[in-house]
C-alpha positions as CSV (number, residue, x, y, z in Angstrom):
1,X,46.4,-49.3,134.3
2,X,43.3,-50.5,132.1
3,X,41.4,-47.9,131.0
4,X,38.2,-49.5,132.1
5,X,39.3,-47.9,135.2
6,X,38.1,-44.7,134.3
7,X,34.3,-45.0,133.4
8,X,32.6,-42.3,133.2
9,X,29.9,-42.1,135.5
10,X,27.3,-39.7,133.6
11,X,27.1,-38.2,129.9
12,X,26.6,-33.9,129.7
13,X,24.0,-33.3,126.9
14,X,25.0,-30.4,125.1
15,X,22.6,-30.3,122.6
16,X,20.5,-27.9,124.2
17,X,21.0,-24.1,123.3
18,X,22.3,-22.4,125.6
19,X,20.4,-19.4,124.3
20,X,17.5,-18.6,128.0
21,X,15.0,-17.6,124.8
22,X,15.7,-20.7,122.6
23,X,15.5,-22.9,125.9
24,X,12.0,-21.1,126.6
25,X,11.2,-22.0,123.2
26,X,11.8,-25.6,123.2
27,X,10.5,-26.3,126.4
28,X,7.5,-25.3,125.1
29,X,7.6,-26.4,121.8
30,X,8.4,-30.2,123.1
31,X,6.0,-30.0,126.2
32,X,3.4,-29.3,123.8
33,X,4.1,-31.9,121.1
34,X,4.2,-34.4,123.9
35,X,0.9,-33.7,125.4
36,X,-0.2,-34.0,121.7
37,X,1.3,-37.4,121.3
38,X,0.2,-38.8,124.5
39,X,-3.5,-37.9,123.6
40,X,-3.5,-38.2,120.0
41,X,-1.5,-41.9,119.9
42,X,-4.1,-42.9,123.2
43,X,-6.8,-41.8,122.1
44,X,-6.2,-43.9,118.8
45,X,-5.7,-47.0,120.5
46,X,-9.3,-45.9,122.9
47,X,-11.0,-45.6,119.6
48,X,-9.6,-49.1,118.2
49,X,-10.8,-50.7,121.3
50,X,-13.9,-49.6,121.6
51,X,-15.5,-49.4,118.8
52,X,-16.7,-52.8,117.2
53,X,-16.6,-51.4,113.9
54,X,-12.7,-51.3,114.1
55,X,-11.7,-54.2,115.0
56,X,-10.2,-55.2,111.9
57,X,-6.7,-56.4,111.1
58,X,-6.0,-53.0,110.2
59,X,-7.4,-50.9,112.9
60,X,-5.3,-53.6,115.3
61,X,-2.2,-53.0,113.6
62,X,-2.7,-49.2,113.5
63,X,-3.3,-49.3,117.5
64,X,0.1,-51.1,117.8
65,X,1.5,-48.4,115.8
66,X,0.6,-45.7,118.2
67,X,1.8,-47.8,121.1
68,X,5.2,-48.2,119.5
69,X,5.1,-44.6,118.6
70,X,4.2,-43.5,122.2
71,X,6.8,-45.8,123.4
72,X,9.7,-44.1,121.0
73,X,8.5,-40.7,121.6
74,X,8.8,-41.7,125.4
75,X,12.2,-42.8,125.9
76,X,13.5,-39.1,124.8
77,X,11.3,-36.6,125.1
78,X,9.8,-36.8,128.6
79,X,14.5,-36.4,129.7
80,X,14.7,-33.5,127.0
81,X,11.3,-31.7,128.9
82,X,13.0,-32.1,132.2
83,X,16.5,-30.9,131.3
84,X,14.8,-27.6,129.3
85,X,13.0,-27.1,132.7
86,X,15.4,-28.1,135.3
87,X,18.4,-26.4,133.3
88,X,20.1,-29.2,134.2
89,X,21.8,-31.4,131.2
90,X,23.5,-34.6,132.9
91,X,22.5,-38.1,132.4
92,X,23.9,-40.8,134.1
93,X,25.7,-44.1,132.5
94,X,22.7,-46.8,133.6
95,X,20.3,-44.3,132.4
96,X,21.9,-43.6,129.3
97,X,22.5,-46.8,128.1
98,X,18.4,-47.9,129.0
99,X,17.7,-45.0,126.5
100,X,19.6,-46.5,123.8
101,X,18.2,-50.0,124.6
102,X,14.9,-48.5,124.5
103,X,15.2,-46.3,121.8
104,X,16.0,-49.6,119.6
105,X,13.7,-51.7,121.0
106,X,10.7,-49.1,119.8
107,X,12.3,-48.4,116.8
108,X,13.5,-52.3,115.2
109,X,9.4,-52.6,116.3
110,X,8.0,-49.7,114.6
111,X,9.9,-50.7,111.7
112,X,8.6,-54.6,111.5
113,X,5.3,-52.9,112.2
114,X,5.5,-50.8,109.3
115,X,6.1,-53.8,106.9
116,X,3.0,-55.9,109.1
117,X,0.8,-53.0,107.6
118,X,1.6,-52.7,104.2
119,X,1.4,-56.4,104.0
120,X,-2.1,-56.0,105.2
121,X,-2.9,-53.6,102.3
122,X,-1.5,-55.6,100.0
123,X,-3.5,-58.6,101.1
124,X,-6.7,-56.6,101.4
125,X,-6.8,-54.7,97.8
126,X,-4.6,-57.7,95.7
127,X,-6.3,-60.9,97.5
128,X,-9.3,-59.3,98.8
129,X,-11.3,-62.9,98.8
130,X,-9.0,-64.3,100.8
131,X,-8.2,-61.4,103.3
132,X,-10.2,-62.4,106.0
133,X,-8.6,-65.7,105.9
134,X,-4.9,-64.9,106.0
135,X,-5.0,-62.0,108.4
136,X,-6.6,-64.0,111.1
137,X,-6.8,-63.0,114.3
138,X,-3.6,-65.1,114.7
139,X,-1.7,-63.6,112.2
140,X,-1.9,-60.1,113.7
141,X,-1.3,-61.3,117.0
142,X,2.0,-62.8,115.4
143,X,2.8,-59.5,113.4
144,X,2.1,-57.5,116.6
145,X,4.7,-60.2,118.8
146,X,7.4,-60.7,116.1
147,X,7.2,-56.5,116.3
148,X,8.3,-56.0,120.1
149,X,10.6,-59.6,119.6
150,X,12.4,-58.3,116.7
151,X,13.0,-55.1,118.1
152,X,13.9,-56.3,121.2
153,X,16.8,-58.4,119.3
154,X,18.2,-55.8,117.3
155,X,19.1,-53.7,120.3
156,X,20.4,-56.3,122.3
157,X,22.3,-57.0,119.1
158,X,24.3,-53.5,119.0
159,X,23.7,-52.7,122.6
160,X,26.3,-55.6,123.9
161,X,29.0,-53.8,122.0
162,X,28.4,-50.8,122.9
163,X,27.9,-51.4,127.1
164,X,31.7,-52.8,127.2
165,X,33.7,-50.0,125.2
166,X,35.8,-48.3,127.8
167,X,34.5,-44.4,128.3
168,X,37.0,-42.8,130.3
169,X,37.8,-39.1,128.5
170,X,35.3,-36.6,127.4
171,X,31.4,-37.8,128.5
172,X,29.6,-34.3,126.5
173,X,27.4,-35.9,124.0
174,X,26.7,-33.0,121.4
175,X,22.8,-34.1,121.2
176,X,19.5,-33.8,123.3
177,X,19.8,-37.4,124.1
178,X,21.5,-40.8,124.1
179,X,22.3,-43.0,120.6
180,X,25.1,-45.3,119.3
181,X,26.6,-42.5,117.1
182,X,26.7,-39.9,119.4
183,X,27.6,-41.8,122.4
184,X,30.4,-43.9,120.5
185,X,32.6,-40.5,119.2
186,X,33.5,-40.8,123.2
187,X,34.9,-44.1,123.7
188,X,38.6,-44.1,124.6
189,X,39.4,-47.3,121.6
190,X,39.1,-46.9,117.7
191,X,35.1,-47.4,117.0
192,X,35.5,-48.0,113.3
193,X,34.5,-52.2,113.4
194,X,31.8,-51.1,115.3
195,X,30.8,-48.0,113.1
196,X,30.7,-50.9,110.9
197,X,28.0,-52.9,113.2
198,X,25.8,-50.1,113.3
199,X,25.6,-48.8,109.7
200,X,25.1,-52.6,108.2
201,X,22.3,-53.3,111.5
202,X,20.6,-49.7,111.8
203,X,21.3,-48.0,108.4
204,X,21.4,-50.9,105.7
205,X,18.6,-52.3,107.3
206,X,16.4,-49.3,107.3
207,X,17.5,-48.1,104.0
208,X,16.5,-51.9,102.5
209,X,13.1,-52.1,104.3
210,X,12.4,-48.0,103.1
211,X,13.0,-48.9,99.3
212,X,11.3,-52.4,99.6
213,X,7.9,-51.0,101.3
214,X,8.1,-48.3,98.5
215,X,8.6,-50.9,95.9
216,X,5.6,-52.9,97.6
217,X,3.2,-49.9,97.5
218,X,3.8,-49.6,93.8
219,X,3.5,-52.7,93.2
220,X,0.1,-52.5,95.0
221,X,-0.9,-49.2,93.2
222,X,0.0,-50.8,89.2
223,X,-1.9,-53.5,90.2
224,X,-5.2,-51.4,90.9
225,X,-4.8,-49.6,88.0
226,X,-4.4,-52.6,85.6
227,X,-7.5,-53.9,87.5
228,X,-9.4,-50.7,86.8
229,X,-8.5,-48.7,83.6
230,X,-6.1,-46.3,85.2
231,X,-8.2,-45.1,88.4
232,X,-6.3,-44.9,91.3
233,X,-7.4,-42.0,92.9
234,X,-9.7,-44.1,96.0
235,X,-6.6,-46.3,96.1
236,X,-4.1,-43.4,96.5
237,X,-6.1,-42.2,99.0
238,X,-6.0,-45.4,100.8
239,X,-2.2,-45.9,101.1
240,X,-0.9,-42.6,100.8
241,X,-1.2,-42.1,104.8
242,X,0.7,-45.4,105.0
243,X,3.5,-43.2,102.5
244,X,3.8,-40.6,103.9
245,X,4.4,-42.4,107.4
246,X,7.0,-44.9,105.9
247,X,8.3,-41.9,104.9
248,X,8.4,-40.0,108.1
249,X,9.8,-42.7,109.8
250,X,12.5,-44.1,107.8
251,X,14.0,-40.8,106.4
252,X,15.7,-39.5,109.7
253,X,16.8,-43.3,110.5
254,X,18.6,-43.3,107.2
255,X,20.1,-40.3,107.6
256,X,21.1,-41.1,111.0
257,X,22.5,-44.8,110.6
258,X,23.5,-44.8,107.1
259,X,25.8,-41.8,107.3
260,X,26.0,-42.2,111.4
261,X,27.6,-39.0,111.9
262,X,26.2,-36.4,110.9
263,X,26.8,-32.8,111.4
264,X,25.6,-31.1,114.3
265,X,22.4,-29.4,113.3
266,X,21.4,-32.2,111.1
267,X,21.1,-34.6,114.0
268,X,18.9,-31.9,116.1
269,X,16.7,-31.9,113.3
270,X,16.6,-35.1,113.0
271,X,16.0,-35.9,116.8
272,X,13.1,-33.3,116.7
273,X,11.6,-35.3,113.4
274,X,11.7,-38.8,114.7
275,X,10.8,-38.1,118.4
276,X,8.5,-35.4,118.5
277,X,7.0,-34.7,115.3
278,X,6.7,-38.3,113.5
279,X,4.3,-39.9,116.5
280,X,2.3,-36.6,116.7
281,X,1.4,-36.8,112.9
282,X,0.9,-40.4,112.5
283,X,-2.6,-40.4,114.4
284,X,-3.5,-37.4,112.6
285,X,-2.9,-38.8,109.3
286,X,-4.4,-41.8,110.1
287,X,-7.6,-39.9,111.6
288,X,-7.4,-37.0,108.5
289,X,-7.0,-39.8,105.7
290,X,-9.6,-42.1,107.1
291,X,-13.5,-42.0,107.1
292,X,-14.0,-45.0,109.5
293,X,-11.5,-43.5,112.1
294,X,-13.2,-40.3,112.3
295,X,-16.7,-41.5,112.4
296,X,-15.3,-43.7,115.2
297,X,-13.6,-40.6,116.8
298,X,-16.7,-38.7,116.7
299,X,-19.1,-41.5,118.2
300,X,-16.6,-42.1,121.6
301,X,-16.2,-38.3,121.7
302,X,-20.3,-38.8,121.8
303,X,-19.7,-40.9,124.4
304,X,-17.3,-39.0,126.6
305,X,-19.6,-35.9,126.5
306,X,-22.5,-37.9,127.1
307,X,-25.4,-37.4,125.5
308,X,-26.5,-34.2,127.5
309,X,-23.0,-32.4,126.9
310,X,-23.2,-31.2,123.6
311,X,-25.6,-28.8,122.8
312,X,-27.6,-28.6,119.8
């Protein structure tokens, strides 16, 4: 008989500890990092719609951004929450699959969204005459489309070969959620064509586009200081946030699709990085980094609290 005859019906997510202290821990730890992400990453986007002074190629970008990082965060976290609370671990097939679609979808878009904004730096500080001009309204609109479009392809591109491999052994995934590496260890035919598919479309990809917008940002920085005798302390300040992001972002994906299976702990870590940590810092970078976003901040706080809530 075919072994498509015995699909599994639902994955056991074993990641958790099963330690009742570390389980109290995390449930914690993650309900509070979401709350943080769902108010820091909206309340950026608020603050980029509201205020006039913001609505810039950049600010529009950055909203995107916390969108794409809201959506990420949201397509683990929320499941992880629930199965700390409900002490219940199982995830069924449809369900683990969407999460894996999902996860790719936010992810291919954060990463074209990424390159969108240090093109935009670029633009701004090497070709600041003609900024205005080439990141029209249009153009952002097109970054902000090709983001979602792109990412969209590259996980339809990995998820068809991964829906039709046969699962019809062992269905505990040894993580706190749903991803080709983890999910392909259980399929019941050699993987190692498709191990193949993912490292050269996930890992290559995101080690390329790491190195090239660190090459870019250097580029961007030499420039400056040729332009003005060696100062590049308001410049540094300027794109390290969009550093130290790239960086936050891209390391865990290179770890995680490069070398696709990693040991154990690693990939925890590395789940906790990229889902819970990475979108909570991102608006606080952005915010901590940047003058105009926290005057902004501070004038629709204003406007929440109305003008007879504070007192003086």
């Amino acid at each position: 008989m075919d072994t498509n005859d015995f699909v599994v019906s639902e994955f056991v997510l074993i990641g958790l500890s099963n330690s009742w202290e570390m389980h109290h821990f995390l449930f914690w730890f993650f309900s509070a990092f979401y709350m943080g992400i769902i108010l820091g990453n909206h309340f950026t986007v608020l603050t980029v719609i509201t205020d006039s002074h913001l609505h810039t190629p950049m600010y529009f970008l950055l909203a995107n951004l916390s969108l794409l990082d809201l959506g990420l965060s949201s397509t683990t976290v929320p499941k992880t929450i629930s199965n700390l609370f409900t002490d219940c671990n199982i995830i069924s097939f449809p369900k683990c699959m969407t999460q894996i679609f999902f996860i790719h979808i936010t992810g291919g878009g954060e990463m074209v969204q990424l390159i969108a904004m240090a093109y935009d730096r670029y633009t701004a500080i090497c070709k600041p005459l003609h900024y205005l001009t080439i990141m029209s309204p249009k153009m952002c609109v097109s970054f902000v489309v090709a983001a979602w479009i792109v990412g969209t392809i590259h996980a339809v591109f990995q998820f068809v070969f991964v829906i039709n491999l046969p699962f019809c052994g062992p269905n505990e995934v040894d993580s706190f959620y749903c991803d080709f590496p983890q999910v392909m260890k259980l399929a019941c035919v050699d993987t190692y064509k498709l191990e193949f598919v993912i490292i050269t479309n996930s890992g290559f990809i995101s080690m390329a586009t790491f190195f090239s917008l660190i090459t870019s940002y250097i580029f961007i920085l030499v420039t400056i200081w040729k332009r003005s005798s060696g100062d590049l302390s308001k410049a540094f300040v300027t794109l390290s946030a969009h550093i130290t992001v790239v960086i936050l972002f891209f390391t865990p994906c290179m770890f995680l699709y490069v070398w696709p299976f990693p040991t154990t702990s690693l990939d925890k870590c590395l789940f906790i990085v990229d889902f819970a940590i990475t979108p909570l810092l991102n608006p606080a970078i952005y915010t901590l980094r940047n003058k105009d976003m926290r005057e902004a901040m501070r004038r629709l706080g204003k406007q929440i609290v109305g003008p007879h809530g504070i007192s003086k």
